[in-house]
C-alpha positions as CSV (number, residue, x, y, z in Angstrom):
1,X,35.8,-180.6,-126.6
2,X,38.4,-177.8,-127.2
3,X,41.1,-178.3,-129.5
4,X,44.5,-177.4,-128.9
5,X,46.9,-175.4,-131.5
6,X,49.1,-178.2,-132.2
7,X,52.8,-177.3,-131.4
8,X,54.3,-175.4,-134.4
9,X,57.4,-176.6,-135.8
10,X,59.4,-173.9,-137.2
11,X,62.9,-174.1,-138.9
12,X,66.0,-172.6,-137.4
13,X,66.4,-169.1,-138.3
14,X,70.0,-169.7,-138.8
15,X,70.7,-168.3,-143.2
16,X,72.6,-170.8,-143.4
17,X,70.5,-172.9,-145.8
18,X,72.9,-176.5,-145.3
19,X,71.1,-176.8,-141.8
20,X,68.7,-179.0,-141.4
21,X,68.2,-179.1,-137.6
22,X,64.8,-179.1,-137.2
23,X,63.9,-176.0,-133.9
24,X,61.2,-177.1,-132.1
25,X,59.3,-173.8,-130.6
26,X,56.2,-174.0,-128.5
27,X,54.3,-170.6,-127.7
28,X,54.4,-169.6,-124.1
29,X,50.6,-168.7,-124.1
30,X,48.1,-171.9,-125.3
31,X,44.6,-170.2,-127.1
32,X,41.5,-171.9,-126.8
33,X,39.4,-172.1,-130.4
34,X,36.3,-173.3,-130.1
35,X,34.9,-174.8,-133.7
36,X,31.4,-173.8,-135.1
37,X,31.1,-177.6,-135.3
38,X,32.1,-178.2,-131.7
39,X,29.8,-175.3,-130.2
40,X,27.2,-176.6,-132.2
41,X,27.6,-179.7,-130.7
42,X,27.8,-178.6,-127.3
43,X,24.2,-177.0,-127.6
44,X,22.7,-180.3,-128.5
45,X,24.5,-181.9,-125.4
46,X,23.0,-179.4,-123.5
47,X,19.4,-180.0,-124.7
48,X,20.3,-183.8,-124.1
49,X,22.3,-184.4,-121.4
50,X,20.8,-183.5,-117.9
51,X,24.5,-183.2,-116.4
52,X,25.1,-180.2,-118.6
53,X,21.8,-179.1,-117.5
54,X,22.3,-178.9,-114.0
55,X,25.6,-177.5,-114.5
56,X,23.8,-174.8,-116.7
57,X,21.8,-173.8,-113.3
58,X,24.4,-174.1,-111.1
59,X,25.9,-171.3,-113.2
60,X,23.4,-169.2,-113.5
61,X,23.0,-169.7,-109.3
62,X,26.6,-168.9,-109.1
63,X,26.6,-165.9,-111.1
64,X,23.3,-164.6,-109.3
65,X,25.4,-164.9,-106.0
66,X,28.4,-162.9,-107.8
67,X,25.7,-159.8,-108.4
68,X,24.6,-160.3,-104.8
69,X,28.3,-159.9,-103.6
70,X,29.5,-157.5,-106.0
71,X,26.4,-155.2,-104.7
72,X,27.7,-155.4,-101.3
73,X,31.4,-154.5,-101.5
74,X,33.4,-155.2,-104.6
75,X,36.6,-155.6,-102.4
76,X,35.4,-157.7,-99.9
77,X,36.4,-161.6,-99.7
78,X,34.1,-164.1,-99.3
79,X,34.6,-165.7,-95.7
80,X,33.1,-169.0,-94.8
81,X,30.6,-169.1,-92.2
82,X,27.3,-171.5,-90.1
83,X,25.0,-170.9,-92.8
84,X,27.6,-171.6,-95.9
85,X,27.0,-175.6,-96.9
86,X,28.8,-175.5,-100.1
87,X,32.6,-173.8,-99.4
88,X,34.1,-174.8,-102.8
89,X,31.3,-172.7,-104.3
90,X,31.6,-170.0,-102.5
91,X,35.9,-170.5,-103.3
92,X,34.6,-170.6,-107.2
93,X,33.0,-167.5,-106.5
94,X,35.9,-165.7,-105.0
95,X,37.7,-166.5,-108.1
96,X,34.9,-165.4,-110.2
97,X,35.1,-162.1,-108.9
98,X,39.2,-161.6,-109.4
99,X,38.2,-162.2,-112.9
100,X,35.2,-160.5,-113.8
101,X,35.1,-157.6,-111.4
102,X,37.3,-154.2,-112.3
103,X,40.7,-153.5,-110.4
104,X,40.5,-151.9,-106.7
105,X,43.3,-150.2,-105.0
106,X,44.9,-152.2,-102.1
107,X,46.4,-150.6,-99.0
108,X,49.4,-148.2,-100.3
109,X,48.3,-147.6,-103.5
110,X,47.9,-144.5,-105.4
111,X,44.4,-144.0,-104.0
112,X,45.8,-143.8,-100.7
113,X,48.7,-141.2,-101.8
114,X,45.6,-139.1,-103.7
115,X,43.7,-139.5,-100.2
116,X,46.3,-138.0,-98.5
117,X,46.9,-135.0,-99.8
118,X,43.6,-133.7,-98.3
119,X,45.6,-133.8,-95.0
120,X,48.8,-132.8,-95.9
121,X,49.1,-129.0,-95.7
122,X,52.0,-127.4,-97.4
123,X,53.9,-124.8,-95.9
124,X,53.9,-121.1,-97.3
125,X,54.8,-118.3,-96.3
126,X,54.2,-116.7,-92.3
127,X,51.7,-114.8,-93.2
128,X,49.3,-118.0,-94.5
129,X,50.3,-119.7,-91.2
130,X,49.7,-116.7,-89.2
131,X,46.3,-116.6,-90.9
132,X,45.5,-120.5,-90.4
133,X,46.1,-120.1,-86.6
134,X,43.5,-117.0,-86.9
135,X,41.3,-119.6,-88.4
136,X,41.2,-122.3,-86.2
137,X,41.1,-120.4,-83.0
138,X,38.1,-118.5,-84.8
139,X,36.7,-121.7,-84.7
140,X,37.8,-123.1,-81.9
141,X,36.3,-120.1,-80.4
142,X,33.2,-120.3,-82.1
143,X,32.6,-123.7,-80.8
144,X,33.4,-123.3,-77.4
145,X,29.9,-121.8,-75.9
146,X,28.0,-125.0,-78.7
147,X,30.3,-127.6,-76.7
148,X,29.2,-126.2,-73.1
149,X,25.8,-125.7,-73.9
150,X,26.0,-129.6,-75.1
151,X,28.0,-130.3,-71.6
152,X,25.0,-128.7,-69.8
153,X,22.6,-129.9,-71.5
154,X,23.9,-133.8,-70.7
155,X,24.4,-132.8,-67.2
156,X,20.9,-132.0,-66.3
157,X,19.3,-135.0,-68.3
158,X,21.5,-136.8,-66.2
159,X,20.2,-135.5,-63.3
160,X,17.0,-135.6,-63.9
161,X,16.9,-139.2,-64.9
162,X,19.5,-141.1,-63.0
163,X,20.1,-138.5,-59.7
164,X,22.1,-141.0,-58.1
165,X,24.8,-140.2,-60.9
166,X,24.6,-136.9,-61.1
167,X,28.2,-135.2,-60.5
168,X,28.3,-132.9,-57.7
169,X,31.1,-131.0,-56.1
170,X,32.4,-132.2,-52.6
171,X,31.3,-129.0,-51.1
172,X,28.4,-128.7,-52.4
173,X,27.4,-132.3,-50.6
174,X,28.9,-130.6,-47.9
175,X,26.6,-127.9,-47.8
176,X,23.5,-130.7,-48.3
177,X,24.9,-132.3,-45.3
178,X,25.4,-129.2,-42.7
179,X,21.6,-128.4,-43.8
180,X,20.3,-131.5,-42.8
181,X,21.8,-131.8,-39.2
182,X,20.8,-128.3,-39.2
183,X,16.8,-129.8,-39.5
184,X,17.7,-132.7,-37.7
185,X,18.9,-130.5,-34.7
186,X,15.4,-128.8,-35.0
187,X,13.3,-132.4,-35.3
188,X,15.4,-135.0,-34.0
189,X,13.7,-137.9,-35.8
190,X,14.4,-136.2,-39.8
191,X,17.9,-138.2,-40.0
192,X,15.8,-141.8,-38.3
193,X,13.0,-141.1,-41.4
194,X,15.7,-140.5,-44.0
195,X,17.4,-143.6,-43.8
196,X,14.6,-145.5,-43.2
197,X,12.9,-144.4,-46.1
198,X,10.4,-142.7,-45.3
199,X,11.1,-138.9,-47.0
200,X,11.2,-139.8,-50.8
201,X,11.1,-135.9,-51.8
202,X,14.0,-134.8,-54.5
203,X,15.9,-132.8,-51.3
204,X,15.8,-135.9,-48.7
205,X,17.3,-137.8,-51.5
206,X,20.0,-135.3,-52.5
207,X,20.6,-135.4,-48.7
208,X,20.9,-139.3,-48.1
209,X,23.4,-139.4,-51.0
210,X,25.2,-136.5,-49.7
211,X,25.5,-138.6,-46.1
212,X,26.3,-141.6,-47.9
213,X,29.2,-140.1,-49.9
214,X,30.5,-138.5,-46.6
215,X,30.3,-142.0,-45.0
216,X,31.9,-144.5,-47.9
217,X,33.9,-142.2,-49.8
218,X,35.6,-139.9,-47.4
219,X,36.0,-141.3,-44.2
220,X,35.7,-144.9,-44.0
221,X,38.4,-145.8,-46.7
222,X,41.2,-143.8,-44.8
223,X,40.0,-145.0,-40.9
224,X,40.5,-148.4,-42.5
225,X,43.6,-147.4,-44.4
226,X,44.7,-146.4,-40.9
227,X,44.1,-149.6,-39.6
228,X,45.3,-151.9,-41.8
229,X,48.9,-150.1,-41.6
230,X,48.6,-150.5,-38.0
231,X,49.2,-152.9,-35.1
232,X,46.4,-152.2,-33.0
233,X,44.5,-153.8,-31.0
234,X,41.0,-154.9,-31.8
235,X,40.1,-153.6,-28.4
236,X,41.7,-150.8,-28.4
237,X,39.8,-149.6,-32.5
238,X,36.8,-150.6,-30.9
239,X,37.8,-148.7,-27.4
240,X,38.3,-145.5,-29.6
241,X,35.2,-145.9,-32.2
242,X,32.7,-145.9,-28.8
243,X,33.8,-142.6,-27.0
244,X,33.3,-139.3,-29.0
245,X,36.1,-137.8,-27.2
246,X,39.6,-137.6,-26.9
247,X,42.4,-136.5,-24.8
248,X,45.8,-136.9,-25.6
249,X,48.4,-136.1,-22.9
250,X,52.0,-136.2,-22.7
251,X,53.4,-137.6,-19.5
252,X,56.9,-138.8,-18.1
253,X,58.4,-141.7,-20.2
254,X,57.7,-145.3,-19.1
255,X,59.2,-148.7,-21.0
256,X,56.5,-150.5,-20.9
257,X,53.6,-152.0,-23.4
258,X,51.8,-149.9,-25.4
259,X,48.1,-150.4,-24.8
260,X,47.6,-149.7,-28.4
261,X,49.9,-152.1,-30.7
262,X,51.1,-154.4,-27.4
263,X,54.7,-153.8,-28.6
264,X,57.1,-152.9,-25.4
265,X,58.6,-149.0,-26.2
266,X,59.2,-146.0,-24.4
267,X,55.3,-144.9,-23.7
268,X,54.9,-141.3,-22.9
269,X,51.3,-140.6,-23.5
270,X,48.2,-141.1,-22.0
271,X,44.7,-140.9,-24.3
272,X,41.8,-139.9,-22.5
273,X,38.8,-141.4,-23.6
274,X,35.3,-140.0,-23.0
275,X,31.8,-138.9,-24.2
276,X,28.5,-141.2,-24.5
277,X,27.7,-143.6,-27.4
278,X,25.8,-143.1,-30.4
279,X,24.5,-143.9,-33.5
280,X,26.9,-143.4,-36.4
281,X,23.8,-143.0,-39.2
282,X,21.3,-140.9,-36.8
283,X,23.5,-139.5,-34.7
284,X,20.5,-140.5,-31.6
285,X,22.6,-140.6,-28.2
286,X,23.1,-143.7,-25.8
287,X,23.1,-142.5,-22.4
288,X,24.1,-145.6,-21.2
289,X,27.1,-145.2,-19.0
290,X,27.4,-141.7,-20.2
291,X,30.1,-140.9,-17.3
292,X,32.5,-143.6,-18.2
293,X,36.1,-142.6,-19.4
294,X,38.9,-144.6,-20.4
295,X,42.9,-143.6,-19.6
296,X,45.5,-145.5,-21.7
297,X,49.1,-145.1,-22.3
298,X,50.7,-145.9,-25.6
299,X,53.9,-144.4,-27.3
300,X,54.1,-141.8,-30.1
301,X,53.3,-143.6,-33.6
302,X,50.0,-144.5,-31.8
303,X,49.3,-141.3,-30.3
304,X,49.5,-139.5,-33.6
305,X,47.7,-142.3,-35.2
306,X,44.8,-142.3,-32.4
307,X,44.7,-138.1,-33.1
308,X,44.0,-138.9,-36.9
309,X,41.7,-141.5,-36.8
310,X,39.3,-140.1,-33.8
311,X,39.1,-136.7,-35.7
312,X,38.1,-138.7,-38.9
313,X,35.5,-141.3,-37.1
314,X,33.7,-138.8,-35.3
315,X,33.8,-135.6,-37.4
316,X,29.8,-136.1,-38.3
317,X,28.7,-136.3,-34.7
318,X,30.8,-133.1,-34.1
319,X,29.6,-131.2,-37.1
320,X,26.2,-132.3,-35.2
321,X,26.8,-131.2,-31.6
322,X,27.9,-128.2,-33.7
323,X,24.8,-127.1,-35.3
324,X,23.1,-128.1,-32.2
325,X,25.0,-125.4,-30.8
326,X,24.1,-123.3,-33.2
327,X,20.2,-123.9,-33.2
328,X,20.4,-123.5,-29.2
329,X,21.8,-119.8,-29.6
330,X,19.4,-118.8,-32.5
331,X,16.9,-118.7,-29.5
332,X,13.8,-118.4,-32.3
333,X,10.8,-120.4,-31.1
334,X,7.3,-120.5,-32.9
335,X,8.9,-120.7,-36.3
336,X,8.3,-123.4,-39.6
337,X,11.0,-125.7,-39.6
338,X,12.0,-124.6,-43.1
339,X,12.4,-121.4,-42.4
340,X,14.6,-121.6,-39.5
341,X,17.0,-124.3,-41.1
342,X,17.6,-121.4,-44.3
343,X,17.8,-118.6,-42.5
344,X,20.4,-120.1,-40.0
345,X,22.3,-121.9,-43.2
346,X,22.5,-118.5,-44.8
347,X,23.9,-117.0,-41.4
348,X,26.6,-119.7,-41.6
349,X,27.5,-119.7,-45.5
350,X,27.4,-115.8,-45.0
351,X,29.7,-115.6,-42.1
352,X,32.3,-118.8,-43.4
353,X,31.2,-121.0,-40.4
354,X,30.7,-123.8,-43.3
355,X,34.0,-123.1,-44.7
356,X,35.6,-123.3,-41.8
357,X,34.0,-126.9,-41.0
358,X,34.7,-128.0,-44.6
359,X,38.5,-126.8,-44.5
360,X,39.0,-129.0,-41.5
361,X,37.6,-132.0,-43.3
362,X,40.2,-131.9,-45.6
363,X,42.9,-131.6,-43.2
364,X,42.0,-134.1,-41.5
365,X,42.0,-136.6,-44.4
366,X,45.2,-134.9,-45.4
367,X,46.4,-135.9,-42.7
368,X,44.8,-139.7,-42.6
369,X,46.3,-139.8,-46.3
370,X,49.8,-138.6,-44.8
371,X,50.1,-140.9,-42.2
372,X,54.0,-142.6,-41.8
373,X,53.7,-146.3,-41.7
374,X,54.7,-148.4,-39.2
375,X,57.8,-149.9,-39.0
């Protein structure tokens, strides 16, 4: 019931007063007047009609979802979603807002310039520069020992909590290791109750992982690395896994097969193979046959390649034989197991015995990681 302004007529603005071309002008904007009469009237339709009524609520529901939007985030646009049933409401309400909420910035606006100049620093003279850099490293300085203390702090909850996880340096699992073939070399069934479970003390533990990570992560990746790049022989790997030790000879040049790969070059070595068969986890010796040796002749690729892999696949049973060696010449009898395995691992730390072992570890996967491959 809103009455338009009717269009205004309006005579050409031309002085010349013989005109009488009528100028038709309608304004660009169109106002809304409501009469007394008319509003009057609408408030009895309301008290009447039950149409206006529910249209009354459904504004006053709209309006209370408009609060309830506004209160969250003034700039944020009402998405549909599951729980929505009505989306041309919530489309009303969008609108709603535009019109009755205040102004915000958009992306790129002056807010954002303002915002930025608490990171923009202007440049002044050297001095003021050399003074900022005194600043920051002040700082920097200052929160140096806070961030190690934090570092340390997460390092030992971590260990105490989750010890499988705990980060520990590869010679210091070394160390773990050399200390517990140094007690198994004492009592020859520690290593048989520490993977079997049956130790569940914080050292065993710190031990078993310490094996495990010798085992998975630094040897058996590069033997098969080795292998994969190879040509050998499934009977020849498994030929060279049983016997602990090697011999590698060089002898007068034959064309013939290598025993190794099967391909026909110029062989000129012979590998000696001998030693008895153990137990790659505890180390317990097969006696079995313990005279048997094996001589094969294959050329150079798989000489070299033979050299590598043996010194990788048995370097825990000769760090064992090791320490066995070293318990044998110690000579002390009538003494706690305990106390013989730290006094001897002292002796060797002191004297760089576990250096030494450790060193060659690394050349030999240097040299497992070096390898050529085979053409």
């Amino acid at each position: 019931k809103r009455k338009r302004l009717n269009t205004s007529v309006l005579y050409d603005s031309d002085e010349s007063e013989d005109s009488d071309i009528l100028v038709r002008k309608v304004s660009a904007k169109r106002h809304c007047i409501m009469d007394e009469d008319d509003s009057s009237e609408e408030q009895q339709t309301d008290k009447t009609c039950p149409t206006e009524n529910v249209a009354t609520s459904r504004k006053q529901k709209m309006f209370a979802k408009l609060k309830e939007l506004a209160s969250r985030s003034v700039t944020r646009r009402c998405c549909s979603s599951v729980n929505c049933e009505d989306s041309n409401s919530e489309g009303e309400i969008e609108e709603e807002l535009r019109c009755h909420l205040p102004f915000t910035p958009t992306e790129g606006s002056e807010t954002d310039d303002s915002s930025m100049k608490d990171f923009i620093v202007e440049e002044d003279d050297d001095d003021d520069d050399d003074d900022d850099d005194n600043n920051t490293e002040h700082l920097k300085s200052e929160n140096r020992p806070q961030q190690k203390q934090l570092n340390s702090s997460n390092s030992e909850l971590l260990a105490y909590y989750v010890p499988q996880l705990s980060r520990c340096d590869h010679y210091e699992h070394f160390k773990r290791i050399v200390k517990a073939l140094l007690i198994n070399a004492i009592d020859d069934t520690f290593l048989k109750s520490l993977y079997d479970g049956t130790r569940q003390k914080k050292y065993a533990q710190d031990m078993l992982l310490s094996l495990h990570y010798l085992d998975d992560r630094f040897i058996q990746p590069r033997i098969e690395n080795l292998i994969c790049r190879s040509r050998w022989k499934d009977r020849y790997k498994e030929r060279v896994d049983c016997y602990p030790d090697v011999h590698i000879i060089l002898k007068n040049s034959k064309n013939l097969s290598c025993q190794a790969c099967g391909l026909k070059r110029s062989c000129k070595f012979n590998v000696l193979l001998s030693g008895k068969l153990y137990n790659s986890k505890t180390l317990e010796v097969d006696d079995f046959m313990s005279n048997d040796k094996q001589v094969l002749k294959v050329g150079v690729v798989c000489a070299n390649r033979t050299r590598v892999y043996h010194n990788l696949k048995h370097f825990k049973y000769k760090l064992y034989v090791d320490c066995i060696s070293v318990v044998e010449l110690d000579g002390v009898e009538d003494e706690p197991v305990k106390d013989t395995t730290e006094r001897l691992f002292s002796h060797l730390e002191e004297s760089g015995w576990i250096q030494k072992r450790y060193d060659d570890l690394e050349d030999y996967m240097d040299d497992a990681d070096s390898f050529q491959e085979e053409k």
